[in-house]
GUMIGU-492256 format. One line per 10 residues: number of its first residue (from 0); their letters; for each residue x, y, z of C-alpha. Coordinates in Angstrom, 2 decimals, always signed. Layout:
! GUMIGU-492256
NUM = A = X Y Z | ...
//
This chain:
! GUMIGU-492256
0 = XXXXXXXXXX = -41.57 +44.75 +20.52 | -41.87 +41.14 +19.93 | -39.05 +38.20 +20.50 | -35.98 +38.02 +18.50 | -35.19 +34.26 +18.49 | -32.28 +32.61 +16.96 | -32.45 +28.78 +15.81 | -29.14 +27.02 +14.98 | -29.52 +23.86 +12.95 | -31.95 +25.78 +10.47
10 = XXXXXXXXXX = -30.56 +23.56 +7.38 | -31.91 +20.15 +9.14 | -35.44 +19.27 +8.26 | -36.89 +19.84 +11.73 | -35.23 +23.20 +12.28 | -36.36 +24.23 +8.98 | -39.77 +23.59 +10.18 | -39.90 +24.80 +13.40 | -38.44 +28.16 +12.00 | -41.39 +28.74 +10.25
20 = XXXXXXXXXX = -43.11 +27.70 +12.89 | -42.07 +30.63 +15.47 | -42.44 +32.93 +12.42 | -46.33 +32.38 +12.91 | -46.63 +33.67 +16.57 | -47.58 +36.53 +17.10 | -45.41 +36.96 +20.02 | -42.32 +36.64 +17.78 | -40.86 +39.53 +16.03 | -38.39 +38.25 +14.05
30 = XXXXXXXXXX = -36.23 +35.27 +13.50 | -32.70 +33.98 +13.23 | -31.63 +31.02 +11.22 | -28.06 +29.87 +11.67 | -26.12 +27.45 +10.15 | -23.17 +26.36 +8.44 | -25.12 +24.89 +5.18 | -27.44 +26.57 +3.06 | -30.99 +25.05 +3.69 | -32.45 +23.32 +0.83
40 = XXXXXXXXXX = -36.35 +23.90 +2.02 | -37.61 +27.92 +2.42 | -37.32 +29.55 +5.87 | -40.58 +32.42 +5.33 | -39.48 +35.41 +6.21 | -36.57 +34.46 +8.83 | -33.27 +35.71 +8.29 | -30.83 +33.67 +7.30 | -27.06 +34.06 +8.45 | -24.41 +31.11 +7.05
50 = XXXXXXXXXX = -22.32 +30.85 +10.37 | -20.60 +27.72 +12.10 | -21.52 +27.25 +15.39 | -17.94 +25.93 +16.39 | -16.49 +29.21 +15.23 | -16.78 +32.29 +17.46 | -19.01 +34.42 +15.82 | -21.92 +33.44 +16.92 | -21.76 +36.43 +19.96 | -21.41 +38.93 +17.08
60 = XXXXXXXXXX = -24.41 +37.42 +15.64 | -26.20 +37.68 +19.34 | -25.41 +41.22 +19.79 | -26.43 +42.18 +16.14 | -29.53 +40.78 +16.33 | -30.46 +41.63 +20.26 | -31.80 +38.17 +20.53 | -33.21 +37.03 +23.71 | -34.57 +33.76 +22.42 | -32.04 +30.97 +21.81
70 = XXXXXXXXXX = -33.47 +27.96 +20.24 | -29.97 +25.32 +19.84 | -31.69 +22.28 +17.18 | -28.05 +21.84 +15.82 | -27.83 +18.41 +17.87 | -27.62 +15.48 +16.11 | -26.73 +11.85 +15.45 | -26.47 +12.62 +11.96 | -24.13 +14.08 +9.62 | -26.26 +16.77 +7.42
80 = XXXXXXXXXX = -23.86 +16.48 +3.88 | -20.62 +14.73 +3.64 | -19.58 +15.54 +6.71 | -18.32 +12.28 +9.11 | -18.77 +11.36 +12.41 | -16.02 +13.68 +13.44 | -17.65 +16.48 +12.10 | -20.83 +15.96 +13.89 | -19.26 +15.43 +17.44 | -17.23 +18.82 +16.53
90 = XXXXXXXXXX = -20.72 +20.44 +15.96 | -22.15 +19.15 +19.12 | -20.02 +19.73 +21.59 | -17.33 +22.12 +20.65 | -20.52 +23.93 +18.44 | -22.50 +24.16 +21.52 | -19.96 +25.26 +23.57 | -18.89 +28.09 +21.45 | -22.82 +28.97 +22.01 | -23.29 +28.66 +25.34
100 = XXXXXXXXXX = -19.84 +31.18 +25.59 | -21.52 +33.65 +23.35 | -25.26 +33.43 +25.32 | -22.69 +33.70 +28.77 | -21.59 +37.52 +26.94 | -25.16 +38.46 +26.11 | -27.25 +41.05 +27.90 | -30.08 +40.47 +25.95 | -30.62 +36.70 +25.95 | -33.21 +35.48 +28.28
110 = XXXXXXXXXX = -34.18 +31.93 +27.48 | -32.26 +29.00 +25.88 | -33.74 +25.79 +24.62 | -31.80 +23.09 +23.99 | -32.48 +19.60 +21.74 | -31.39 +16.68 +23.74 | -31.87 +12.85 +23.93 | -33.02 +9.95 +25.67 | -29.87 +8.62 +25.14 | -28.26 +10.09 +28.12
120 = XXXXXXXXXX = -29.83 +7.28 +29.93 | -27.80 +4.53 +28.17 | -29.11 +0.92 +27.50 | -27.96 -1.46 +30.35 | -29.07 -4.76 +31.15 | -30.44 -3.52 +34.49 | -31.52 -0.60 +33.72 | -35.06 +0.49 +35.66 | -37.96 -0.58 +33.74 | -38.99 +3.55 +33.00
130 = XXXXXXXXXX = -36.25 +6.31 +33.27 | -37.63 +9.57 +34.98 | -35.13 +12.89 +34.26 | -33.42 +12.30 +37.83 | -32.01 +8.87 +36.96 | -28.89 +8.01 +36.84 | -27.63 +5.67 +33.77 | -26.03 +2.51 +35.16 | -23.53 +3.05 +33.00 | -23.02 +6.52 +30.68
140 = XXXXXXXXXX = -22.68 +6.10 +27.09 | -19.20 +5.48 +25.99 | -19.30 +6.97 +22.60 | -20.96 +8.14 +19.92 | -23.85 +10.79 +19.86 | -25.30 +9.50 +23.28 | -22.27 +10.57 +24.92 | -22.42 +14.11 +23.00 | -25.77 +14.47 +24.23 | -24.11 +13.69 +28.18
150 = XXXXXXXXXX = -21.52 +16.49 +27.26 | -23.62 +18.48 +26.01 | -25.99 +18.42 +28.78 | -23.36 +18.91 +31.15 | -22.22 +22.53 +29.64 | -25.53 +23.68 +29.49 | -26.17 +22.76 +33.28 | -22.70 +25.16 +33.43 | -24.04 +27.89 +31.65 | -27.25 +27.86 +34.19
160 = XXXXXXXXXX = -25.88 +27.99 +36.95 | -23.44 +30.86 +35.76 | -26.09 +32.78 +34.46 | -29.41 +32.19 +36.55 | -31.22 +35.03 +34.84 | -31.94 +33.04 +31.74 | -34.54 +30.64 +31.88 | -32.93 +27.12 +30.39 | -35.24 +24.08 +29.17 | -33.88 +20.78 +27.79
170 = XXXXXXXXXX = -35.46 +18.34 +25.78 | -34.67 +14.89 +25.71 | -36.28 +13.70 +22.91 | -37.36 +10.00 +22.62 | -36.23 +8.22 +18.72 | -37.74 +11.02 +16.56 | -39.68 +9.48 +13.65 | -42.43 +10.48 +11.23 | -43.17 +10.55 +7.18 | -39.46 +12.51 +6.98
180 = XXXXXXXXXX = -37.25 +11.48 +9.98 | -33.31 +11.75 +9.57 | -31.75 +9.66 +11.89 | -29.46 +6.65 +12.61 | -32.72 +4.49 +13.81 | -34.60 +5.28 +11.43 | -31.66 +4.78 +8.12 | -32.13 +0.97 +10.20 | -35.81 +0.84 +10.37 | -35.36 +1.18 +6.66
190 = XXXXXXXXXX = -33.10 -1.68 +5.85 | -34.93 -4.27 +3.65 | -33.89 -6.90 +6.55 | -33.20 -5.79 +9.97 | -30.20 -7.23 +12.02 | -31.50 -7.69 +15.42 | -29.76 -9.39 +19.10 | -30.65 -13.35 +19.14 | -32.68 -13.42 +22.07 | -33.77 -9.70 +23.00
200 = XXXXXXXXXX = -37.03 -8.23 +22.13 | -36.38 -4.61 +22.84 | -39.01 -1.83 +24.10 | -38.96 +1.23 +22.01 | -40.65 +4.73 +22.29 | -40.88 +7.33 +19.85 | -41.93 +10.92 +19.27 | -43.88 +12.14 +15.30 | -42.01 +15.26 +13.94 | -44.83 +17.40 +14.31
210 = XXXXXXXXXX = -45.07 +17.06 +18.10 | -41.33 +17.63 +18.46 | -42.11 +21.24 +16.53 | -44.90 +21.88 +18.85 | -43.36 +21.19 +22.20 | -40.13 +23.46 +20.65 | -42.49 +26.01 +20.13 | -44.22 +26.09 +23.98 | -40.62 +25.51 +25.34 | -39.29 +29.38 +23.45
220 = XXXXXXXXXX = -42.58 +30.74 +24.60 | -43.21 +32.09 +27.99 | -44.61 +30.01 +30.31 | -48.29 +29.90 +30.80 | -50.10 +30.05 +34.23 | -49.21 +26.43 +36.32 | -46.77 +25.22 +33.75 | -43.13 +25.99 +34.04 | -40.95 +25.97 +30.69 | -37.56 +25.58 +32.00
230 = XXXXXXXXXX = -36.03 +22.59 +33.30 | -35.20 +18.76 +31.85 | -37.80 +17.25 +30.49 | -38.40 +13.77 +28.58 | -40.28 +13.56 +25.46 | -42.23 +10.86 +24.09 | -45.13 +9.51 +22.79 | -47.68 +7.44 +25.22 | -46.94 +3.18 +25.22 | -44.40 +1.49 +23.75
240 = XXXXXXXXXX = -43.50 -1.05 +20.45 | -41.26 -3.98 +20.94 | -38.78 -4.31 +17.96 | -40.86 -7.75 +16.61 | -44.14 -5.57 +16.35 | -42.01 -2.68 +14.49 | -40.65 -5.16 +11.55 | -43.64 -7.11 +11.78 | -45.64 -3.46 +10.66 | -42.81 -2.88 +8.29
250 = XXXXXXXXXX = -43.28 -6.28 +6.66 | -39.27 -6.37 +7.12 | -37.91 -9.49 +8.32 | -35.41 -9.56 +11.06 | -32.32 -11.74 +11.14 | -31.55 -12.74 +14.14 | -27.44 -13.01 +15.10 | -25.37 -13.33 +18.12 | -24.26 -10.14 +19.70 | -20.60 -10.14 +18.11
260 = XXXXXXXXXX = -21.81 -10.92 +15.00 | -24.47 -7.35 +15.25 | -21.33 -5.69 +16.16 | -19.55 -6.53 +13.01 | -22.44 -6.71 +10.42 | -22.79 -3.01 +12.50 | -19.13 -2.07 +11.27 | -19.63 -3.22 +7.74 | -22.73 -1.12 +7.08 | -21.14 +1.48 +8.67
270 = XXXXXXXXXX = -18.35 +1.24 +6.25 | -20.32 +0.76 +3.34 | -22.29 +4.08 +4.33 | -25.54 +2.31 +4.52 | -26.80 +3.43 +7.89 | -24.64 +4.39 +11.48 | -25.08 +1.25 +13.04 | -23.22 +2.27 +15.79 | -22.64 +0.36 +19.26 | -24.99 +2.78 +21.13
280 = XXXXXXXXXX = -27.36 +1.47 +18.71 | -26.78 -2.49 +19.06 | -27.22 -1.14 +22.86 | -30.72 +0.36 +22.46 | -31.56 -2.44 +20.08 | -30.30 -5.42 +22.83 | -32.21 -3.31 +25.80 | -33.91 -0.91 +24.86 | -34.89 +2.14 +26.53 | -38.14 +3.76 +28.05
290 = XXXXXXXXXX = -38.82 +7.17 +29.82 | -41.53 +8.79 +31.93 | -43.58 +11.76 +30.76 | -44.98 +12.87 +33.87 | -42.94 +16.16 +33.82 | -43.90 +16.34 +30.14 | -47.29 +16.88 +30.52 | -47.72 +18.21 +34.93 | -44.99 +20.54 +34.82 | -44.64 +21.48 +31.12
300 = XXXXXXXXXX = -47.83 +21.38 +30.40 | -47.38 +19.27 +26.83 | -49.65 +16.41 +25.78 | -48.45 +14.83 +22.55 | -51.05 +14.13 +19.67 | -49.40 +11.00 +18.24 | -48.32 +8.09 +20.53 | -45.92 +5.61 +19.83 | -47.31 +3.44 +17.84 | -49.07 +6.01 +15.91
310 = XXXXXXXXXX = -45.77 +7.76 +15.10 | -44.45 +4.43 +13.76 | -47.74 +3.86 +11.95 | -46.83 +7.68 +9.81 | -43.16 +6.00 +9.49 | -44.83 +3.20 +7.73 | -46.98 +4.11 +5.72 | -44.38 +6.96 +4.53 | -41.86 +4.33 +4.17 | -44.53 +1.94 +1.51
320 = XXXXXXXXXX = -44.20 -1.98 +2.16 | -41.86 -3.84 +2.99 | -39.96 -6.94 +1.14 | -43.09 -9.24 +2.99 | -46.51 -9.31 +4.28 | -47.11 -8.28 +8.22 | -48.66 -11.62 +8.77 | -45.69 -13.53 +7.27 | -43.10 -11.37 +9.07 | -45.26 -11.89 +12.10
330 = XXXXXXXXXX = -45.59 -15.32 +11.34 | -41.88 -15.87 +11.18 | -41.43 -13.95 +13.88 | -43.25 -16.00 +15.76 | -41.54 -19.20 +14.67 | -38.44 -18.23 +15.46 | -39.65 -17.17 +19.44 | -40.41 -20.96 +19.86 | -37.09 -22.96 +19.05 | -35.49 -24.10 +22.08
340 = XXXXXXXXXX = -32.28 -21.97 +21.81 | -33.86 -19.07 +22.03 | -34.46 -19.42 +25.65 | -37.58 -17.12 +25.31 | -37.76 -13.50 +25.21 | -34.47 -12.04 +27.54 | -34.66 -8.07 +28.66 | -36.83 -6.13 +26.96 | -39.26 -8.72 +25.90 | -42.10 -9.97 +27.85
350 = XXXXXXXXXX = -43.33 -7.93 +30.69 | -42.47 -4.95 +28.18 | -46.25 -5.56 +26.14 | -48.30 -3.93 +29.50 | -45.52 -1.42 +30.52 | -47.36 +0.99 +27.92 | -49.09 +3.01 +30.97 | -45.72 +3.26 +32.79 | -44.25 +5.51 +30.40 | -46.37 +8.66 +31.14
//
């Protein structure tokens, strides 16, 4: 008898895909899609169940199925439908909770993977140059998805130490991006002109789609020989991109604006449903964040195939050009570095180009 594994957030594009994913080893003996929406894309042979994870009937669904696999992907910063911003915090917290309550019940689970996010970290301005997963944020996020990610988090570090049996792994997934992403960052990335802080240059990291399905995929599995799949671990792509180099490869311009004035042209988009600009955001966009792999790849044994900038290269080229020519963005870019009120680059710009090794 093979693994009975149960994915929540099977309606989203990435746990569509790592559904049929886990179909395909042969380890796996069936598997359990869960969620509230009907998925749009085919799930193979998985069986579906239409269940809300903030409703209680997910331990029924546990002890129906035997499953000892729980795979939670129904994490995000992202409405999927109509739902608001109040919906998704529901689903996050209160979902996972309701989760982590039925896995508590369960005899049969053994392992429980969770999708989490860089985010936890924060963006400060004196933050350390590289996060590692023992870091402490300067200050925790105040809102938004980053702080559902903390709370999150902070259940699931509950539920371990209440039920030591089960072998628990959490991702923190850099800004997930690729030819399909589906998140706040990347609705921005895909402005026609980007709204960025006068005077910061921030340091981004990303992670390509496929690489988030494949590290999902050794994290259910059981561990192999030297590697150990249970734990916190960060998730990235090797270097980093400062924001100018990202529009400048987008061929968006950037408009630069003081820091209230992000905030509100944040709010308006925001209310005009054009993209969740939301203050967490202006915070990773004003500092910017970067992690270390080293756990990624010593203790979980996961090398990614894409690095940064080749996940933002895929974004590109599956988002087609932008309103203007790299070398005129660039150009502009440029320009606009050199006038005297700028004060040149502030955190997160220089000294950020050779801190591409750091973040392994």
């Amino acid at each position: 008898m093979g693994k009975i594994v149960l994915v929540t957030g099977a309606a989203r594009q990435l746990g569509g895909r790592f559904v049929r994913r886990i179909q395909r080893d042969p380890g796996v003996e069936r598997v359990i899609a869960v969620d509230a929406v009907v998925p749009a894309h085919p799930l193979g042979d998985a069986v579906f169940v239409t269940a809300d994870i903030r409703q209680p009937a997910l331990a029924r669904i546990l002890a129906q199925h035997s499953v000892d696999t729980v795979v939670h992907l129904d994490v995000s910063g992202k409405a999927l439908g109509a739902g608001g911003r109040t919906t998704v915090k529901e689903t996050n917290v209160i979902g996972t909770m309701q989760l982590l309550g039925a896995c508590q019940k369960s005899p049969t689970v053994q392992r429980l993977v969770v999708k989490s996010s860089t985010s936890v970290y924060g963006s400060a301005p004196r933050d350390p140059a590289v996060f590692t997963e023992t870091t402490p944020p300067k200050s925790l996020p105040s809102g938004g998805f980053a702080k559902d990610a903390v709370e999150v988090e902070g259940y699931v570090r509950g539920f371990a130490r209440r039920r030591p049996d089960v072998a628990v792994c959490v991702l923190r997934f850099a800004n997930i991006l690729g030819p399909e992403p589906d998140s706040p960052l990347a609705d921005y990335l895909s402005l026609p002109v980007l709204p960025t802080v006068f005077g910061y240059d921030p340091r981004l990291q990303f992670v390509h789609e496929d690489d988030v399905v494949d590290v999902l995929e050794i994290a259910a599995r059981e561990p192999r020989r030297g590697t150990l799949n249970s734990g916190t671990f960060n998730i990235a792509g090797d270097g980093v991109l400062l924001l100018s180099q990202c529009s400048r490869r987008l061929g968006r311009p950037t408009v630069p604006l003081l820091l209230p004035a992000v905030t509100w042209v944040g709010s308006a988009l925001r209310t005009i449903g054009m993209t969740d600009f939301s203050p967490e955001q202006i915070r990773l966009l004003t500092h910017g964040r970067v992690v270390s792999t080293v756990q990624m790849r010593e203790t979980l044994g996961f090398r990614p195939r894409f690095t940064t900038a080749e996940t933002f290269e895929e974004f590109v080229r599956a988002k087609g050009p932008g309103l203007l020519p790299p070398e005129t963005v660039g150009r502009a870019i440029g320009r606009l570095a050199e006038l005297p009120l700028a004060g040149g680059p502030a955190r997160g710009g220089t000294g950020a180009t050779h801190s591409t090794d750091g973040a392994r």
